[in-house]
C-alpha positions in Angstrom: 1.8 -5.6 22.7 -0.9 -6.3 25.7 -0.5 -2.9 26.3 -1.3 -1.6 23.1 -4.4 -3.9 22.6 -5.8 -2.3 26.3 -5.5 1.1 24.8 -7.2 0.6 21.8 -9.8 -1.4 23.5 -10.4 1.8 26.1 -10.2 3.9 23.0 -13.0 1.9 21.5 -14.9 1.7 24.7 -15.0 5.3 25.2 -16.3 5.9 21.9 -19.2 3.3 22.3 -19.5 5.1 26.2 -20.3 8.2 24.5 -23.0 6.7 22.4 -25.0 5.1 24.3 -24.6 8.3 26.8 -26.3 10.4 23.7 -29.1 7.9 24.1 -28.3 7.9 28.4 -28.3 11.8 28.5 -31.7 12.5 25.9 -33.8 9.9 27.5 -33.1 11.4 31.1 -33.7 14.9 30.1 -37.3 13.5 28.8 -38.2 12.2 31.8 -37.4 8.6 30.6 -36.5 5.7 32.7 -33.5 4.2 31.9 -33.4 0.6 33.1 -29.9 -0.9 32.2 -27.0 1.5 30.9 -24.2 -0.9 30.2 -20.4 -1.2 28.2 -19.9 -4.8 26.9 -21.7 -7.4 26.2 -22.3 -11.0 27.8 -22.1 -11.7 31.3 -21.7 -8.7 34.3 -18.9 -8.2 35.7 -19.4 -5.1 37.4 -22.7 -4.0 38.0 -24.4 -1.6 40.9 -27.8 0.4 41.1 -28.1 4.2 41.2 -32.0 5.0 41.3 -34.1 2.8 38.8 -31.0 2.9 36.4 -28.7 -0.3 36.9 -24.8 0.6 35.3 -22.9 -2.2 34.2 -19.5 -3.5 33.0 -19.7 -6.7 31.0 -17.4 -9.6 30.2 -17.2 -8.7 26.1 -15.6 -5.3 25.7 -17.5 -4.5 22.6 -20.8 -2.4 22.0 -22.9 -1.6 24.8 -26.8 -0.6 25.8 -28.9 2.1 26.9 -31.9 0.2 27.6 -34.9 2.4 28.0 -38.8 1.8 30.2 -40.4 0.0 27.1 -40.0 -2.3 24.5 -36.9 -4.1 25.2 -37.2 -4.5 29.0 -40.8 -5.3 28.7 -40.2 -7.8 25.5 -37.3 -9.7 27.6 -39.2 -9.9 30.6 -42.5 -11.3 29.0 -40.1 -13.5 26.9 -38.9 -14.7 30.3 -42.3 -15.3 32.2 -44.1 -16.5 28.9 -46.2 -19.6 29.3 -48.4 -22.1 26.9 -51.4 -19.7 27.2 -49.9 -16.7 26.3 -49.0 -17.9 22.8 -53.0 -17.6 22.9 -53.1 -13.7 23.7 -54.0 -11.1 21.4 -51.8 -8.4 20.7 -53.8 -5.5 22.8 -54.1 -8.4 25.5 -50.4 -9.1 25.5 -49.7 -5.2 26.0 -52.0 -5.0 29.2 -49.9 -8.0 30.6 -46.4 -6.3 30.0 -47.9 -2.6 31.5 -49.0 -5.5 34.2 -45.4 -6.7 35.1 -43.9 -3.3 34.9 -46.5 -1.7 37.5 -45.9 -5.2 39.6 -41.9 -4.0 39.1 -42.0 -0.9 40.2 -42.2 1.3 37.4 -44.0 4.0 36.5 -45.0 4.0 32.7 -45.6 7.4 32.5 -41.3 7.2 32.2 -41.6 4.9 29.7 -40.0 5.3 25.9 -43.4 4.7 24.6 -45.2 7.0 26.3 -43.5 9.8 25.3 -44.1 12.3 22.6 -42.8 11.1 19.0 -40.3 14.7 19.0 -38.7 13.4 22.2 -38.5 9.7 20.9 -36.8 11.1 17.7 -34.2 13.4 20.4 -33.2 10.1 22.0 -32.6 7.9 19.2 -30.7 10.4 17.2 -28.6 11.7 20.3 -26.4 8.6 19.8 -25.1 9.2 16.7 -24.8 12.7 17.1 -22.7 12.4 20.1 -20.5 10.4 18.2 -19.9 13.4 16.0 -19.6 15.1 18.4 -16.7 13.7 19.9 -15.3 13.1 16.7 -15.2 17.0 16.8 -13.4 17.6 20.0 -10.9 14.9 18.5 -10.5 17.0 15.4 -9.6 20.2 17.6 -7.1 18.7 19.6 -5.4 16.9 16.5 -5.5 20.7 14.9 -5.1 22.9 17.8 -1.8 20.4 18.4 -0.2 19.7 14.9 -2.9 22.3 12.4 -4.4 21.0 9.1 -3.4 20.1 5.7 -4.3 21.9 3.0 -4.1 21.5 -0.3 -1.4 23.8 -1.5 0.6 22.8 -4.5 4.6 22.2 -3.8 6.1 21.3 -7.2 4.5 21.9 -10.8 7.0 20.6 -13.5 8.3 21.9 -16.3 5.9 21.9 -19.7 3.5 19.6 -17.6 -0.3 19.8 -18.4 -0.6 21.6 -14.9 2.3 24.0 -16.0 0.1 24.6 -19.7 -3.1 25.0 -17.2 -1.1 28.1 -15.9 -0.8 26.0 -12.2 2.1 27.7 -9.8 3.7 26.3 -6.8 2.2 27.8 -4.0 -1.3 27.7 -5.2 -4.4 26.5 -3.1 -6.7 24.2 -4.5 -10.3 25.0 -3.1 -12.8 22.9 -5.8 -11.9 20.2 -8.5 -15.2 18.9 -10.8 -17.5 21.2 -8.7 -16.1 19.1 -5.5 -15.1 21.1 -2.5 -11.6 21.0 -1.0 -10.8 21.4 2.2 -7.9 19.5 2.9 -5.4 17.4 0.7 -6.9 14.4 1.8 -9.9 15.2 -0.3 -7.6 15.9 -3.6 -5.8 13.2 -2.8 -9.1 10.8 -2.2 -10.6 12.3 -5.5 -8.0 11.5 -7.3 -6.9 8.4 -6.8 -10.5 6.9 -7.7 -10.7 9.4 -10.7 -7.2 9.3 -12.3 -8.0 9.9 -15.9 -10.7 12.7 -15.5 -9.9 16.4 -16.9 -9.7 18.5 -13.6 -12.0 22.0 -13.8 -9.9 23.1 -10.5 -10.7 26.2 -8.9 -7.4 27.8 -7.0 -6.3 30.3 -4.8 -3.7 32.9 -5.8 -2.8 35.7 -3.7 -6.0 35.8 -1.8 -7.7 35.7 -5.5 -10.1 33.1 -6.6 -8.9 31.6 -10.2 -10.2 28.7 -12.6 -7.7 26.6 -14.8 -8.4 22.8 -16.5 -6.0 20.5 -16.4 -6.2 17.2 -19.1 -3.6 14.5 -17.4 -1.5 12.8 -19.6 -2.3 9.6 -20.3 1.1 7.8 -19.8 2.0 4.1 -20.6 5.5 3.3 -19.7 7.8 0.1 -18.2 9.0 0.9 -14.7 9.8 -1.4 -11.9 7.5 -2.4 -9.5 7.4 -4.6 -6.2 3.6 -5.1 -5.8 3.0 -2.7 -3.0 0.2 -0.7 -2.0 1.5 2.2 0.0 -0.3 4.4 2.2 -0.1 8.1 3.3 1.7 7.4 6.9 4.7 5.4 4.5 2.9 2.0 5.8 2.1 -1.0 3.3 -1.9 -1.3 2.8 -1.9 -4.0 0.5 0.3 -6.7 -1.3 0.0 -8.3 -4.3 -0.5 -11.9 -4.9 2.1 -13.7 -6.3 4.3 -10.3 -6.4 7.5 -9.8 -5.3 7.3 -8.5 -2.2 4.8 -11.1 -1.3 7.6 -13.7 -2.5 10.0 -11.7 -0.4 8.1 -11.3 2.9 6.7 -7.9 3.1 3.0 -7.7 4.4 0.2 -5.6 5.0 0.8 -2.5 8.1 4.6 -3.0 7.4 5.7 0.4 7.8 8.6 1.3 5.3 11.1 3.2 7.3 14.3 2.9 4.8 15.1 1.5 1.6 18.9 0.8 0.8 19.8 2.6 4.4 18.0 6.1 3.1 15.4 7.1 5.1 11.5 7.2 3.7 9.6 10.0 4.9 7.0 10.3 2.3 5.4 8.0 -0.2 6.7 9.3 -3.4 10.3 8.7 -2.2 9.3 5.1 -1.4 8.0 5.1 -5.3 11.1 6.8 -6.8 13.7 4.4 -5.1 11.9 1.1 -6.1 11.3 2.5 -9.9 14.9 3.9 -10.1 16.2 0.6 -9.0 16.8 -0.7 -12.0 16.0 -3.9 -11.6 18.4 -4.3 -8.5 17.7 -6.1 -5.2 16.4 -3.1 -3.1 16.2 -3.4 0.8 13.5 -2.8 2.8 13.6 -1.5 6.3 10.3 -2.0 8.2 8.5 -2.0 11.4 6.6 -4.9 12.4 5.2 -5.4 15.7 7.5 -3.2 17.1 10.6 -4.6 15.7 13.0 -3.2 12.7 13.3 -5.7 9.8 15.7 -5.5 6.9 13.7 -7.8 3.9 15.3 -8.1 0.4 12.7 -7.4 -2.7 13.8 -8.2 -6.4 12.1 -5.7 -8.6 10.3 -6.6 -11.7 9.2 -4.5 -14.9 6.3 -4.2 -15.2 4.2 -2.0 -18.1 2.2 0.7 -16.0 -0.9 2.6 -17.1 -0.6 6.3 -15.5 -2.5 9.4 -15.6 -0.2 12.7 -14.9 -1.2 16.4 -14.4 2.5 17.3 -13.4 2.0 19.0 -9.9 2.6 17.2 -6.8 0.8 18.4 -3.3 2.6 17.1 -0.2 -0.1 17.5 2.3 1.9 19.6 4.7 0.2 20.6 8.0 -0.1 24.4 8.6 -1.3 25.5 11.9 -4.1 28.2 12.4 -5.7 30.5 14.8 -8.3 29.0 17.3 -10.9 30.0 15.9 -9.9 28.9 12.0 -8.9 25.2 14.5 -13.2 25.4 15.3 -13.3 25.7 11.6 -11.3 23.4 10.0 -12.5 20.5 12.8 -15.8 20.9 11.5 -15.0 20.4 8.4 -12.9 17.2 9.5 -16.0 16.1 10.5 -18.0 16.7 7.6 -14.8 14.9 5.6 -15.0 12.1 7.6 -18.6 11.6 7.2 -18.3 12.2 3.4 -15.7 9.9 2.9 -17.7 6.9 4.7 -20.6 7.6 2.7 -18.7 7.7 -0.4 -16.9 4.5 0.6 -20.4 2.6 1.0 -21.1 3.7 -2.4 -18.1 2.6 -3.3 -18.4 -1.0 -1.8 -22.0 -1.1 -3.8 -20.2 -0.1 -7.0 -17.8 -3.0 -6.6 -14.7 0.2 -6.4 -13.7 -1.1 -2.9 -13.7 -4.8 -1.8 -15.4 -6.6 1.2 -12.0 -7.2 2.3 -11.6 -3.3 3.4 -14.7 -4.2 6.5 -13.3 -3.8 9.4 -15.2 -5.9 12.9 -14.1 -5.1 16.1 -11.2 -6.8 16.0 -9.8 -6.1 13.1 -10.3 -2.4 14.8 -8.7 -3.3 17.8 -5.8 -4.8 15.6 -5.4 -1.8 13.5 -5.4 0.9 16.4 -3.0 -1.6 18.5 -0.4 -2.0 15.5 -0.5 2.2 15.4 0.1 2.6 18.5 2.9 0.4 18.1 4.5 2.1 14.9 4.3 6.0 17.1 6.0 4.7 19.8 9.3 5.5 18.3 7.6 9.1 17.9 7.0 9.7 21.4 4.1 9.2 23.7 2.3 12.7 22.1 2.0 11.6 18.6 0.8 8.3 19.7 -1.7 9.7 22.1 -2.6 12.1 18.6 -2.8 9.0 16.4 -4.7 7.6 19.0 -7.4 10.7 18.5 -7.0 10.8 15.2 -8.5 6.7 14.6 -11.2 7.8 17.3 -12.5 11.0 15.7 -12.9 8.5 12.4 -14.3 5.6 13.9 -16.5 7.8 16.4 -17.5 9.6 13.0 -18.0 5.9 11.2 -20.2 4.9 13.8 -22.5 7.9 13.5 -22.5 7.7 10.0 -23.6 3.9 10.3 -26.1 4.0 13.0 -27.9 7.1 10.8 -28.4 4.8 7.8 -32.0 3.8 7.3 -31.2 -0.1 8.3 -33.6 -1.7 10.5 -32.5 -2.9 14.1 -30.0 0.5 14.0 -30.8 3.5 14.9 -31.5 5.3 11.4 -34.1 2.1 11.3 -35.7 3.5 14.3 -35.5 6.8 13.2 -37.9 6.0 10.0 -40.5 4.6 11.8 -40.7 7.4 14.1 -40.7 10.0 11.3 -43.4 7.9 9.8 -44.9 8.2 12.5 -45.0 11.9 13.1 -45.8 12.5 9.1 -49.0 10.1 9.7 -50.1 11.3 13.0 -49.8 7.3 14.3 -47.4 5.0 14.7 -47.3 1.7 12.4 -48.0 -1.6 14.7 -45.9 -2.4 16.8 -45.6 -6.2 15.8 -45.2 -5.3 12.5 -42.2 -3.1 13.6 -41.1 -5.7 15.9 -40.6 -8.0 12.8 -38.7 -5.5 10.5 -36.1 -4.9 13.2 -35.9 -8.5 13.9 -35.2 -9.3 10.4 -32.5 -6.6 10.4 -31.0 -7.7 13.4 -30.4 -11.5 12.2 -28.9 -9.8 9.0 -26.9 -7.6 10.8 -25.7 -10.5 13.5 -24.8 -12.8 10.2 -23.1 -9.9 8.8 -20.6 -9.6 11.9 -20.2 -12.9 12.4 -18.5 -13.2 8.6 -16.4 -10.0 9.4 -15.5 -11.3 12.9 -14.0 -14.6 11.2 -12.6 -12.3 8.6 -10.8 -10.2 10.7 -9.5 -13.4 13.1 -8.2 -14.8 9.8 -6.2 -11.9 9.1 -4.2 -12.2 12.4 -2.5 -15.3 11.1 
């Protein structure tokens, strides 16, 4: 278990690594100074100088810094030296004391942040996210060079079904449903499962001919019998119900369903059909948990279910590809993964997905740990792939994050510097200084509640 909680720390380390070497990388190029590039936060526990750039390993292994010839080294140093009479200064005089202490340090201002053009400012601030989509991109082509993609081809369309009426075949590839592009069957299988009861304008694939078909799903109301999970697509429990019975009987969330009644689970609709063709009967599951196998013993209840069916079913197979359709189709992972973070803020706005699905750093750490965990019966490849497939979506996350227009992240910095360049000056820098610092409090409180969040989860 210590094992797997050191490789999803390095994991997460690199990822932070290579966004703060965006920032690292830029800055250089620009002729900026960087003083301090560091991983972690709190105390140094590795540290040495190279040139006027000091590189450091710190006690917390979470986050890290690229910190730049300007406002931050100059603002903690000032902080530092500040006495009763400086309190007293005016703004333009407090600005020829901190160009003051830098020239008394040793550093040349003309490599300072600030002092560079507001193009090259942008370039460094934005290299950090997009570094982190980058990487999320090399992920993406080893996960698809290795094991290909999934697309959205359909496997079974039943008899007199509304997909069947639609004129739907097996074998057909859905590209577009509601004018919504898909790539993959992740995106079908995302779409649907926050937009059940919607008619379907689906655009398909036939024979290397492009079709259109509309598919009304049946609005279905039936008894079946139910445990109270929520499954998801790797077969492993994401949620359970309060008060249910499998929360009575001792299943939890990351469970990963391996058997029921000694038959082996491979795919979530098999997990489905065995508890709802039960009838009514203790059903046993088989599970991994923290690496061991556990048989638990679920009662079943009916329960009256609200369903909406379009009678095909799309497994989400992997194909694999040429290299160049692997370059492809790993952009496009990329531009999934971004989409389906933006779509899941909007989602946590609309009240669609709860607080509860914020993840801190370790809840991350937890997550990646208990996966590595769950592959090892797969061999060390798959959980080295599952290992690049959580980094190519959190690296992905983290871009998407740092890009939004919040102030003390990136994006904040980003709108004040395209301000800046659309007014021909930038705003005050006090008055900057006090929108970040707001932002940064909100930010720290925010984390804080998430960090006890995800500790609580542990027990």
């Amino acid at each position: 278990m210590v094992l797997n909680v050191i490789l999803a720390i390095l994991v997460l380390s690199i990822i932070v690594i290579v966004h703060e070497f965006g920032h690292f990388i830029i800055a250089k190029a620009n002729g900026i100074t960087v003083v301090e590039f560091s991983i972690g936060f709190g105390p140094k526990l590795i540290h040495f100088k190279k040139g006027d750039t000091e590189y450091c390993i710190k006690a917390l292994p979470f986050g890290g810094a690229c910190t730049m010839l300007g406002d931050e080294f100059l603002e903690m140093n000032i902080a530092e030296s500040e006495d009763e009479t400086d309190t007293e200064l005016t703004p333009e005089e407090k600005e020829a004391k901190k160009l003051k202490m830098a020239v008394e340090n040793g550093y040349d201002m003309n490599k300072s942040f600030s002092s560079k053009s507001v193009w090259a400012r942008i370039a460094v601030i934005a290299a950090g996210p997009i570094f982190n989509f980058i990487l999320a991109f090399v992920c993406a082509v080893v996960i698809i060079g290795s094991i290909g993609y999934d697309p959205c081809d359909i496997d079974v369309v039943n008899t007199g079904s509304p997909a069947a009426e639609a004129g739907l075949e097996a074998g057909d590839v859905i590209t577009k449903v509601n004018g919504h592009n898909i790539t993959f069957y992740r995106d079908f299988y995302f779409y649907r499962y926050y937009n059940a009861s919607e008619t379907l304008n689906i655009t398909f694939e036939r024979d290397g001919q492009e079709m259109h078909t509309t598919v009304t799903p049946n609005h279905i109301k039936q008894q079946k019998y139910q445990v109270g999970i929520m499954i998801s697509e790797n077969c492993s429990i994401s949620s359970v119900n309060d008060d249910s019975p499998a929360k009575k009987a001792g299943l939890k969330a990351n469970d990963v369903i391996k058997a029921v009644d000694g038959v082996q689970m491979e795919t979530n609709s098999q997990i489905t059909e065995a508890i709802t063709s039960s009838g009514g009967k203790d059903v046993i599951f088989t599970v991994m948990r923290d690496g061991k196998s556990i048989d638990i013993t679920v009662h079943p209840k009916m329960v009256e279910v609200e369903s909406y069916d379009t009678g095909f079913v799309v497994y989400g197979d992997r194909v694999k590809v040429s290299p160049i359709s692997t370059l492809k189709y790993s952009v496009c992972e990329v531009g999934y993964s971004v989409k389906t973070v933006i779509q899941s803020l909007g989602m946590m706005f609309t009240g669609k997905v709860g607080f509860d699905s914020l993840l801190g750093p370790v809840g991350t750490v937890n997550t990646m740990s208990e996966i590595v965990e769950e592959s090892k019966s797969d061999g060390a490849f798959y959980v080295f792939l599952n290992l690049m497939n959580l980094a190519a979506l959190i690296s992905a996350n983290l871009g998407v994050m740092n890009l939004l227009p919040i102030p003390a992240l990136d994006g904040g910095r980003l709108v004040f510097l395209i301000i800046e360049a659309l007014r021909g000056k930038p705003i005050k820098r006090e008055h900057e200084g006090i929108v970040h610092f707001i932002g940064m409090i909100l930010l720290v409180i925010l984390m804080v509640v998430v960090l006890f969040k995800d500790i609580a989860a542990l027990f």
